[in-house]
N, C-alpha and C positions, 0 to 999 in steps of 0.2 A: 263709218258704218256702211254697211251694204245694201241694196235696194230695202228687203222688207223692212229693216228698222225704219230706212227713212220713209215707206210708206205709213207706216204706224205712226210716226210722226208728224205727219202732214194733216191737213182738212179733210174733213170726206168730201170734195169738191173734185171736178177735172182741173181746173186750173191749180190749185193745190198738189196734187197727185203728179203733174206732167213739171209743173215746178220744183216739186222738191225731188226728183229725179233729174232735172237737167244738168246740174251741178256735176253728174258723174260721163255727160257726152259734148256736151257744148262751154267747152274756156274760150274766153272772148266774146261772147253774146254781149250784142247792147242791149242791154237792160232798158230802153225805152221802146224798143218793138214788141217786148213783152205785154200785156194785159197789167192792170194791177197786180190782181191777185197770185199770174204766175209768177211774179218777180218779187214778191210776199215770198210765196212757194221755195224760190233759189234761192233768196236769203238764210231761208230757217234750215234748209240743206246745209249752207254754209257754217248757218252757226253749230250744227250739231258735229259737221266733222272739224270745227275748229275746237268743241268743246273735247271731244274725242282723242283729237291730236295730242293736247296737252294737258289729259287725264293723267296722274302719276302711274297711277293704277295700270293703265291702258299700256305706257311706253315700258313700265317694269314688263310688262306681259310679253310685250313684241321683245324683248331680250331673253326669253326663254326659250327662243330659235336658236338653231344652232349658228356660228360665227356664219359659215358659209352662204346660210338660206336668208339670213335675217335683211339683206335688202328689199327682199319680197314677203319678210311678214306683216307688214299693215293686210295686204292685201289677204293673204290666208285669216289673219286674225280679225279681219272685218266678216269675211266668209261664214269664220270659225261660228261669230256671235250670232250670227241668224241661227245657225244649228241650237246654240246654246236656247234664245228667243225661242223656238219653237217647242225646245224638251221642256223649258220648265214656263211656258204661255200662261199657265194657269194663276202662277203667283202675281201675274201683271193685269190679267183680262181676263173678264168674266167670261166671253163667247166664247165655244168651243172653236179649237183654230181651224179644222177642215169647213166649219160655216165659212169661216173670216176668209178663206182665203178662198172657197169658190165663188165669193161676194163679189170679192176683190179682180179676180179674175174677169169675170163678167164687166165688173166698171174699167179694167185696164182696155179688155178688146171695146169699149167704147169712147175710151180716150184715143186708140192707136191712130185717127186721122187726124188728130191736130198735133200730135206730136212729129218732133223731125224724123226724118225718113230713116237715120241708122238707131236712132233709139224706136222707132217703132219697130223695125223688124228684130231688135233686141225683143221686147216686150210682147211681140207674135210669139215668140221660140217660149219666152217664158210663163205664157199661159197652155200651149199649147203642150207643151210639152211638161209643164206641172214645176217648173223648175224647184217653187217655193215647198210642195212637198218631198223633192228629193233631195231638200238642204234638213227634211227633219230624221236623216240617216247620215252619220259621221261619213260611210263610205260615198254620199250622194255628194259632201262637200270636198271628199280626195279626189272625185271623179271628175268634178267642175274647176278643182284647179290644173288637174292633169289635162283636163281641154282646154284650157284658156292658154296653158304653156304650149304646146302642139298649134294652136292656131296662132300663136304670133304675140299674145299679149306680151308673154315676158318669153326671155329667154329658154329653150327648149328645157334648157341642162338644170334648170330651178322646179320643173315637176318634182323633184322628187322629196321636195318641203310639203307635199301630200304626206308621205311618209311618217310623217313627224308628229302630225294629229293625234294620231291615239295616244302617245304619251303624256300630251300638253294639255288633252282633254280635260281632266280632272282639274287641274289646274286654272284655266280659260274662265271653266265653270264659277270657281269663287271670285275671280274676277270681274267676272261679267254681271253675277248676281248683286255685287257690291256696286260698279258703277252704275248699270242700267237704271236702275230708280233716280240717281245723282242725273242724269244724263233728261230723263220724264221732267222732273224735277226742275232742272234750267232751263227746259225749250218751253214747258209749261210760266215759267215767270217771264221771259222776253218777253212773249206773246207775240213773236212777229207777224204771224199771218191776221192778228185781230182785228185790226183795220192795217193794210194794203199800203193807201198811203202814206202812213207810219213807219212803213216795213224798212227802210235804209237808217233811219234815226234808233229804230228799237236795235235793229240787227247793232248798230256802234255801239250803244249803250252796254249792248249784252256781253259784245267783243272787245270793248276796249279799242278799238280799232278805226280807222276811216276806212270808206269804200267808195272806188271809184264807180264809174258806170259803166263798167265793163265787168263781165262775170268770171 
């Protein structure tokens, strides 16, 4: 998933909010120079892209890329779901989304000095420049992939899996409307973040999985 699900998913908290964002800038973080509660926060990060990962639903999705793009469809197709999260917000949250997300903005610019220094100036650009309202236009999410390939993230020559959007829209759409709820639904039952120092024992439980201390 992409930044705003996992803000949605997270506590209203700062340590919350900076931890379930770290997951996407820092691998290798020891997990005990974190606070509790952010390392709560990485956990429940973890568990939502693991539950994501092997959604059936999710992985039929990312194969409706074409052969050539699909090494880079998680990445468009996490993108893709904010878009989806934002057109149909209403069926999930009561608040209207332009409150939520100037709210949101406001608590991000007062988290940005305890967060690390390249995920803060990520999260400058993204309040600053509105990011979360120009993923709620399909061409806002062609234009954030077409800049992320030009700047280096992935290979130049994969921009053009922008392209591809409008067709898979519709499609994306029942997929995402089917999981998203399954997706509330298991991060709501872990309860990772409910008590902190639980959070590695729930996070196994939830995953099936050991984890080490390292993120």
């Amino acid at each position: 998933m992409n930044y705003l699900a996992h803000l949605l998913l997270a506590q209203p908290t700062p340590h919350s909010r900076i931890g379930n964002l770290l997951g996407d800038f820092f691998h290798g973080t020891r997990l005990e120079l974190l606070s509790p509660a952010m390392a709560a926060g990485l956990y429940n990060h973890r568990a939502v892209d693991w539950f994501t990962d092997r959604h059936p639903e999710v992985r039929a999705a990312r194969l409706l890329f074409s052969p050539q793009m699909r090494r880079f469809a998680p990445i468009a197709l996490d993108m893709l779901f904010d878009f989806c999260l934002i057109k149909h917000w209403r069926r999930f949250y009561d608040s209207d989304f332009t409150d939520y997300k100037h709210q949101l903005y406001f608590n991000l610019q007062h988290d940005l000095p305890q967060m690390p220094e390249t995920m803060a100036r990520t999260f400058k650009a993204v309040t600053e420049q509105d990011w979360f309202g120009n993923y709620a236009q399909l061409e806002g999410i062609q234009h954030a992939l077409r800049r992320m390939a030009s700047g280096g993230r992935f290979t130049a020559r994969y921009a053009a899996i922008a392209d591809e959007l409008p067709q898979l829209q519709a499609s994306t759409e029942q997929v995402f409307l089917s999981f998203f709820p399954q997706l509330q639904q298991f991060i709501q039952q872990a309860a990772i973040e409910q008590h902190p120092l639980l959070a590695l024992e729930r996070y196994n439980k939830a995953t099936g999985k050991d984890q080490s201390n390292t993120a």
